[in-house]
RODO-2510 file (C-alpha; in nm, 4 decimals, decimal comma):
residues 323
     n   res          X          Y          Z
     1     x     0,9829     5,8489     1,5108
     2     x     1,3197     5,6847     1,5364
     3     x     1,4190     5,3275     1,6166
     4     x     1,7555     5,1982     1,7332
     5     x     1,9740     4,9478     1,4916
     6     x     1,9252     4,7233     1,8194
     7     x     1,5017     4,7420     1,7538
     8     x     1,5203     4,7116     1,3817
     9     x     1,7566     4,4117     1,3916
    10     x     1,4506     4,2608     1,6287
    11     x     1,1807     4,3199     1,4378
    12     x     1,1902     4,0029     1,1823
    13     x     1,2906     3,7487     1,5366
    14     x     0,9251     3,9377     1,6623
    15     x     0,7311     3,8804     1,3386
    16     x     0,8363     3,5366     1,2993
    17     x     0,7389     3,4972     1,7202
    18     x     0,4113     3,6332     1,6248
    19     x     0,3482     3,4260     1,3356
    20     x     0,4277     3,1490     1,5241
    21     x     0,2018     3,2299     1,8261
    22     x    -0,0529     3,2720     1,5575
    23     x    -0,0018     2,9348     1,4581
    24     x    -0,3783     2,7207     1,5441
    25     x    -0,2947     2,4444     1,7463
    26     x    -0,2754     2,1264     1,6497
    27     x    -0,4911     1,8748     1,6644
    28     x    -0,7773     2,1749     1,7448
    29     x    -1,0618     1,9274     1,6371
    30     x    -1,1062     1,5664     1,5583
    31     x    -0,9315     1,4420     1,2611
    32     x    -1,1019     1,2916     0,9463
    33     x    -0,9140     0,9420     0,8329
    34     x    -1,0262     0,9092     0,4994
    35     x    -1,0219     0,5362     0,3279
    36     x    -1,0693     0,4675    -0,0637
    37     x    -1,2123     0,1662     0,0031
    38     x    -1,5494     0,0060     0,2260
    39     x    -1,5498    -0,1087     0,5272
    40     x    -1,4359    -0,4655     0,5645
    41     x    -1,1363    -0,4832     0,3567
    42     x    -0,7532    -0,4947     0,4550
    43     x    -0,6955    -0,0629     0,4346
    44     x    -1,0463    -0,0738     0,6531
    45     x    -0,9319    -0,3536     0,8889
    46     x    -0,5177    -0,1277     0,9211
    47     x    -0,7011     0,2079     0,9728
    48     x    -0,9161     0,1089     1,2362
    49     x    -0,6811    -0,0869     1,4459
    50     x    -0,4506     0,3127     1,4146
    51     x    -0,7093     0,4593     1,5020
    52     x    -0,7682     0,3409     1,8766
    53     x    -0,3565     0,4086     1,9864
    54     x    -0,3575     0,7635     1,7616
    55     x    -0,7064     0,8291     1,9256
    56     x    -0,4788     0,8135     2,3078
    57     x    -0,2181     0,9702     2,1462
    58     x    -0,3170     1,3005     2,0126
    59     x    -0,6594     1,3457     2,2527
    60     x    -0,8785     1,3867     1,9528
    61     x    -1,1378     1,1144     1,7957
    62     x    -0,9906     0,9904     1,4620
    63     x    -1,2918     0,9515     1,2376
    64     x    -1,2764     0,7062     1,0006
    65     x    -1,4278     0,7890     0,6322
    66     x    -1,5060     0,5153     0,3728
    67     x    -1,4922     0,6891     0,0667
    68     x    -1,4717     0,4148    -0,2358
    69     x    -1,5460     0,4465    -0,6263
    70     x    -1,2857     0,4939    -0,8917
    71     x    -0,9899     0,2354    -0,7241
    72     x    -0,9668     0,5042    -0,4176
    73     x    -0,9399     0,8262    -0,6635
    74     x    -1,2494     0,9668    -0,5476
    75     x    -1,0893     0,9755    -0,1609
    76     x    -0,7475     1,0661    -0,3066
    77     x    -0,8790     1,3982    -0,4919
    78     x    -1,1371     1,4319    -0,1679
    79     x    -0,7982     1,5079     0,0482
    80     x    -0,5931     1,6465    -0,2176
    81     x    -0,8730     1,9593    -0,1681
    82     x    -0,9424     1,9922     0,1610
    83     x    -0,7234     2,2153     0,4037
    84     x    -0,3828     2,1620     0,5016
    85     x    -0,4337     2,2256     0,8642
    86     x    -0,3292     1,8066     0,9646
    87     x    -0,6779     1,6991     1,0291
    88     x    -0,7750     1,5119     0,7106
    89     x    -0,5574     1,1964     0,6854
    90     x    -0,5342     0,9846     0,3876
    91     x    -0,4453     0,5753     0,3703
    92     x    -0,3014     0,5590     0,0624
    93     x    -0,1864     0,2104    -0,0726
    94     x     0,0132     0,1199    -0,3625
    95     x    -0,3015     0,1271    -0,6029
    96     x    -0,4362     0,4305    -0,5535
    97     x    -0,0806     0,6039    -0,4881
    98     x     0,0976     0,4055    -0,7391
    99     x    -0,0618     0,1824    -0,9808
   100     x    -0,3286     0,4462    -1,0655
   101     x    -0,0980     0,6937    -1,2091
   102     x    -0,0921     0,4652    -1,4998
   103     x    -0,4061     0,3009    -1,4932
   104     x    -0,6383     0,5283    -1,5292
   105     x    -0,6511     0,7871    -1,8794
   106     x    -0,7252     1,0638    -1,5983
   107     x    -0,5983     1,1042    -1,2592
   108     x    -0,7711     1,3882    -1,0125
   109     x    -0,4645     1,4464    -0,8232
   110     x    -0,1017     1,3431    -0,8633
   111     x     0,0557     1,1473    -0,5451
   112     x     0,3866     1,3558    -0,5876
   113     x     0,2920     1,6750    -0,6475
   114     x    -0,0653     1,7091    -0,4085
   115     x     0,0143     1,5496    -0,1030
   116     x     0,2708     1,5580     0,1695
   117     x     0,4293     1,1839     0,2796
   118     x     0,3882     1,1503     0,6329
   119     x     0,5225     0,7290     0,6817
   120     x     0,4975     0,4358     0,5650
   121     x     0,2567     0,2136     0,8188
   122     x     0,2455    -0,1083     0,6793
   123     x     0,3429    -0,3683     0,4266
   124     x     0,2107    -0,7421     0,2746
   125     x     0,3570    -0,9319     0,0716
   126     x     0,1543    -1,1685    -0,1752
   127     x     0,1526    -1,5675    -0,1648
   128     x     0,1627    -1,7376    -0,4828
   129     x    -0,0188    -2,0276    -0,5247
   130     x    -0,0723    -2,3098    -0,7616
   131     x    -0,3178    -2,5692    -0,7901
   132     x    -0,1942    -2,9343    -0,6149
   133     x    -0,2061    -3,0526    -0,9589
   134     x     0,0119    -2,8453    -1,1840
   135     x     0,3836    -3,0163    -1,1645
   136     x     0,5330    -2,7226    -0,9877
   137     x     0,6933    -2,7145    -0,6160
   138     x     0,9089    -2,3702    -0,7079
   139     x     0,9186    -2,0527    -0,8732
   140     x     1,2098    -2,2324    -1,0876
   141     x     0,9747    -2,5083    -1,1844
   142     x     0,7101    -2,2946    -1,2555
   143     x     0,9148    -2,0828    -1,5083
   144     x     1,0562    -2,4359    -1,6774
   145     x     0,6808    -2,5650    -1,7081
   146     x     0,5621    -2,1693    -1,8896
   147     x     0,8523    -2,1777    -2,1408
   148     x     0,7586    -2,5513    -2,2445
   149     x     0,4180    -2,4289    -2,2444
   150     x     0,3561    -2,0987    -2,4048
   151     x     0,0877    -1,9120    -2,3168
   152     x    -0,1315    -2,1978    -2,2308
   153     x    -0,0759    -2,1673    -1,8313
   154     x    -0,3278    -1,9014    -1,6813
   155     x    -0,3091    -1,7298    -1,3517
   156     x    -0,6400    -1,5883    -1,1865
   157     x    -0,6807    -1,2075    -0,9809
   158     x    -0,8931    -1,0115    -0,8357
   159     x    -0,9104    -0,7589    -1,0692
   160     x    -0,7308    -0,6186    -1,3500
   161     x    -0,4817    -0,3744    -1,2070
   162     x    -0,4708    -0,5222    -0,8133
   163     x    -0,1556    -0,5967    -0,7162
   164     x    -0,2110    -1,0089    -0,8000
   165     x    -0,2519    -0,9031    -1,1580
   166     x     0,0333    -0,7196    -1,1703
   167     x     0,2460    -0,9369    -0,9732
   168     x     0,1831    -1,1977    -1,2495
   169     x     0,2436    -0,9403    -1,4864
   170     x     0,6279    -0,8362    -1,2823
   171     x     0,6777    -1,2582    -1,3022
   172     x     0,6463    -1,2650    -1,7035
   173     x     0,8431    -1,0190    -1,7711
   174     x     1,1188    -1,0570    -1,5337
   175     x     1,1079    -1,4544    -1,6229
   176     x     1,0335    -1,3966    -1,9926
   177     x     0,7267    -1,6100    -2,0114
   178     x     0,3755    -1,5968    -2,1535
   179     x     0,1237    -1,6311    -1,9022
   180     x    -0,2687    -1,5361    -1,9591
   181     x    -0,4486    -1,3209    -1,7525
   182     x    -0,8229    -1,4160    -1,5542
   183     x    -0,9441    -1,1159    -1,3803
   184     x    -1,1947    -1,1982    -1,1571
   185     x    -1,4641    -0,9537    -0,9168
   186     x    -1,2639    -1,0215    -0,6480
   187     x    -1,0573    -1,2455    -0,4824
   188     x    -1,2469    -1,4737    -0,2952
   189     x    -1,3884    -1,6075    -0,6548
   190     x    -1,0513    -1,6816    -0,7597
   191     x    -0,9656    -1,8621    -0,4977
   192     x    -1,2548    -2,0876    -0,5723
   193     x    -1,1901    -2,1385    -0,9030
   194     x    -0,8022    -2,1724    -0,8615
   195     x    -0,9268    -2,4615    -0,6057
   196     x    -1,1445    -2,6281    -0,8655
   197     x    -0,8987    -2,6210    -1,0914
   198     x    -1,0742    -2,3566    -1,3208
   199     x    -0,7021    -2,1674    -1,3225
   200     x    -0,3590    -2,2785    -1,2744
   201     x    -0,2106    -2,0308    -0,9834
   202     x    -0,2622    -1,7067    -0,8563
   203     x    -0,0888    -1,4231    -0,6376
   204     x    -0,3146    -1,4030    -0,3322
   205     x    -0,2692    -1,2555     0,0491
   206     x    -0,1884    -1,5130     0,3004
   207     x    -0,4983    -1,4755     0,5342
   208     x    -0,7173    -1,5975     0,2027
   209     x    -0,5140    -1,9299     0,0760
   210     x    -0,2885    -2,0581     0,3593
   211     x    -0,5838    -2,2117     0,5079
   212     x    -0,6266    -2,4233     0,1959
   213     x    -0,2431    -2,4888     0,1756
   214     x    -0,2667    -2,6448     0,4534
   215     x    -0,5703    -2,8557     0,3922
   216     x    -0,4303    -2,9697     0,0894
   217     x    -0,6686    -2,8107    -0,1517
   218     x    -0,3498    -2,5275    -0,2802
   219     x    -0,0086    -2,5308    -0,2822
   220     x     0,2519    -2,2269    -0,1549
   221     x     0,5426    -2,1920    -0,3628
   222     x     0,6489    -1,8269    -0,2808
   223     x     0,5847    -1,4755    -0,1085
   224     x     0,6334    -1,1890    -0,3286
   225     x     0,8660    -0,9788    -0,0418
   226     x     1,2281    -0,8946    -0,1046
   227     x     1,2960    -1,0618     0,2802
   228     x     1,0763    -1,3747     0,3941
   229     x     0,7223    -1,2744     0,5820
   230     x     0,6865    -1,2972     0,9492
   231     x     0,3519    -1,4605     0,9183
   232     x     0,4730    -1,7430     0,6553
   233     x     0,8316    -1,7640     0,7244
   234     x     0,8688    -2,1342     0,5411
   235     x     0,7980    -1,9603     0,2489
   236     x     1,0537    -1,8740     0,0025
   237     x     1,0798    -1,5594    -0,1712
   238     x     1,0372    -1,5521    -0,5437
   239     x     1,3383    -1,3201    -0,5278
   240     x     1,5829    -1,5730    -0,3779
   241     x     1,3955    -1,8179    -0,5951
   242     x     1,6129    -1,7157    -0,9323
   243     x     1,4406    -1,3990    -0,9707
   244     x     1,6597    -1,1279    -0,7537
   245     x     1,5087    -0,7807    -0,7052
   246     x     1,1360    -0,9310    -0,7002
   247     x     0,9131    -0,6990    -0,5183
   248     x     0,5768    -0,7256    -0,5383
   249     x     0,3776    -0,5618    -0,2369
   250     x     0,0316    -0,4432    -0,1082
   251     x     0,1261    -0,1112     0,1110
   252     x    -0,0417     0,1495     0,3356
   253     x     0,0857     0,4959     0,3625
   254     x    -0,0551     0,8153     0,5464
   255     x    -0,0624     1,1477     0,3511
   256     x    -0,2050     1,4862     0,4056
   257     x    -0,2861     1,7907     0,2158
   258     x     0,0330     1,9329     0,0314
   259     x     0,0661     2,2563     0,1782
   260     x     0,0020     2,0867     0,5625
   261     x     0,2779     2,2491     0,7252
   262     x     0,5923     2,0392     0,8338
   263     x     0,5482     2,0569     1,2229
   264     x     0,2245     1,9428     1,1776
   265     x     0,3594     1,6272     0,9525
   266     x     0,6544     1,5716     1,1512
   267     x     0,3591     1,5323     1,4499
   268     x     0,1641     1,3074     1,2742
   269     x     0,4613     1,1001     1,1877
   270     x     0,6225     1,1008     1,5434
   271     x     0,2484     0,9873     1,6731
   272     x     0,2288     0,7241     1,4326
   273     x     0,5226     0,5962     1,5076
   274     x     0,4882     0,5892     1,8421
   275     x     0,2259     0,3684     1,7797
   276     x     0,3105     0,1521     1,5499
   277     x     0,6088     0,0857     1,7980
   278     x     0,3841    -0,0866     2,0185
   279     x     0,4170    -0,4920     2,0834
   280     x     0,0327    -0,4870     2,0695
   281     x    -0,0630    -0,3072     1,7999
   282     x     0,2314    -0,5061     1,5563
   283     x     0,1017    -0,8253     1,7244
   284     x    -0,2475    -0,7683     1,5608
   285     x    -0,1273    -0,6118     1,2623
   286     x     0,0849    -0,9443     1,2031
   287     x    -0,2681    -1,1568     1,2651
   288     x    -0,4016    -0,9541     0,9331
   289     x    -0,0541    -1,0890     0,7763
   290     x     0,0899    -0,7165     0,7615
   291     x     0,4339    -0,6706     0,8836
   292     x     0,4573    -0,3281     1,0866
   293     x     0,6764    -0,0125     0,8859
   294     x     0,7270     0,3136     1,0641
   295     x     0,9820     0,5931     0,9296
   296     x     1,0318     0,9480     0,8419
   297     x     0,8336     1,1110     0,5929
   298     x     1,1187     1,1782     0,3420
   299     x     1,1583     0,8284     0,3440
   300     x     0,7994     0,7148     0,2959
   301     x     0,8811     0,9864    -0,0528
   302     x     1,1587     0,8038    -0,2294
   303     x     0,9545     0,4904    -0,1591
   304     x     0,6641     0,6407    -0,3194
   305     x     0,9175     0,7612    -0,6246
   306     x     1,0690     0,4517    -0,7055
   307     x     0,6804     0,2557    -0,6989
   308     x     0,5532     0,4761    -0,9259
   309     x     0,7552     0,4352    -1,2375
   310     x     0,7882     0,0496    -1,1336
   311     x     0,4422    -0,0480    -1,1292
   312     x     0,3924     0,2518    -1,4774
   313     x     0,6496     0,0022    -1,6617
   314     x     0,4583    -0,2772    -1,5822
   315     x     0,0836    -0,1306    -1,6282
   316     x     0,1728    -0,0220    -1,9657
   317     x     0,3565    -0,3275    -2,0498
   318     x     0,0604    -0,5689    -1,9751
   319     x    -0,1499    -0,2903    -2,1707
   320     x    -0,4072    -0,2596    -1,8565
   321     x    -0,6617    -0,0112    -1,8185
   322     x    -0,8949     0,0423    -1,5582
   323     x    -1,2629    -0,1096    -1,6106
***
């Protein structure tokens, strides 16, 4: 049998066309969302306002998944193993992505090297608090008050290794102050107890304390953002407060499976943005106090690059482990 240079020269432009053909389309089948955390928290409340606009978007029902234990590693290594086809989604946040890597002794998946970034959806800074009676209106003040007072101001969280832990842990060491550490099961506890006067101040997200800010019962000194928030823009940043570079953030990300192929990321990040381009959808976001992100996975990447050794450095510093 003999074939022409012209047919030989074709036949890898064909194979690829047929592999491509072959290619299932996508999305073939609803899509599992898959959450680290119950329902009725903050990643709950950002996945299921997505999850109506993507729903439209793609013509498939997102399912959301509550899968909690372990901080959100149990979800994490539940995606990490299932197939790369684009229809298991992961919210990842800066704890389980981040934070984790250091926290725990054993990790069942590494965020760099077992999933593919897809964007960045949303960001919230923390609010940090004080009780109205400790002598502090600023970060500044705050800083003068813990170095003539070492180690005998505490600060309360919701849990050792949250990001109000280690926000107070970023503060001491970029300030070079002694601060103690009150972990509490949650953070609506430590709001009580920082409003009794049990603890001295706390890093906390605005929907929880600004109501008692303005009642009188706490006092806002700073948000923990780079920029001022949207939702408290009075508010100055602890950054522009003497402390430049100060970044402490709660964060949601999508990922998928590693080995999800690009066009099928590069779909799920052009739907999501499409989305979270939407006056509506940002307008509700912002009533949960979470400023609106959006971006190209590569991006979402060298985010997730640059947390990971931040929040390492300061996990190992404070000498945290998980409970």
């Amino acid at each position: 049998m003999r074939f022409s240079v012209h047919a030989v020269l074709l036949l890898p432009a064909l194979a690829g066309y047929a592999a491509h053909a072959a290619d299932p389309p996508f999305p073939a089948k609803p899509i599992r969302f898959i959450l680290g955390y119950p329902p009725g928290g903050a990643s709950d409340a950002v996945a299921r306002l997505m999850a109506g606009p993507l729903t439209a978007r793609l013509g498939q029902q997102i399912v959301i998944d509550n899968r909690p234990g372990a901080g959100g590693n149990i979800a994490g290594e539940i995606t990490a193993r299932s197939a790369p086809d684009g229809h298991t989604w992961f919210l990842g946040n800066n704890g389980i992505l981040a934070t984790n890597q250091a926290l725990y002794a054993k990790m069942p998946f590494d965020s760099l090297r077992d999933f593919a970034t897809v964007v960045l959806i949303a960001t919230q800074p923390s609010v940090l608090v004080t009780h109205p009676s400790l002598p502090v209106k600023n970060v500044k003040e705050l800083v003068a008050l813990a170095k003539a007072r070492p180690g005998q101001l505490n600060y309360a969280s919701s849990g050792t290794g949250t990001v109000g832990h280690l926000a107070g842990e970023l503060l001491k060491g970029a300030a070079q102050v002694s601060f103690q550490h009150i972990p509490y099961k949650g953070g609506g506890p430590a709001v009580i107890d920082l409003m009794s006067g049990q603890v001295h101040f706390m890093f906390a997200t605005a929907s929880s304390v600004m109501p008692h800010t303005r009642s009188g019962r706490l006092r806002a000194v700073a948000v923990t953002s780079v920029q001022r928030s949207p939702s408290v823009p009075e508010l100055p940043t602890v950054a522009e407060s003497g402390l430049s570079g100060f970044e402490a953030l709660t964060w949601h990300g999508i990922v998928v499976p590693a080995a999800t192929p690009q066009p099928v990321v590069a779909r799920i990040n052009t739907e999501f943005n499409g989305a979270l381009a939407a006056s509506e959808l940002k307008e509700r976001l912002a009533a949960q106090g979470v400023e609106a992100r959006g971006g190209k996975p590569e991006e979402f990447a060298a985010f997730l690059r640059t947390e990971i050794p931040k929040w390492t450095k300061v996990v190992r510093d404070s000498g945290a482990k998980a409970d």
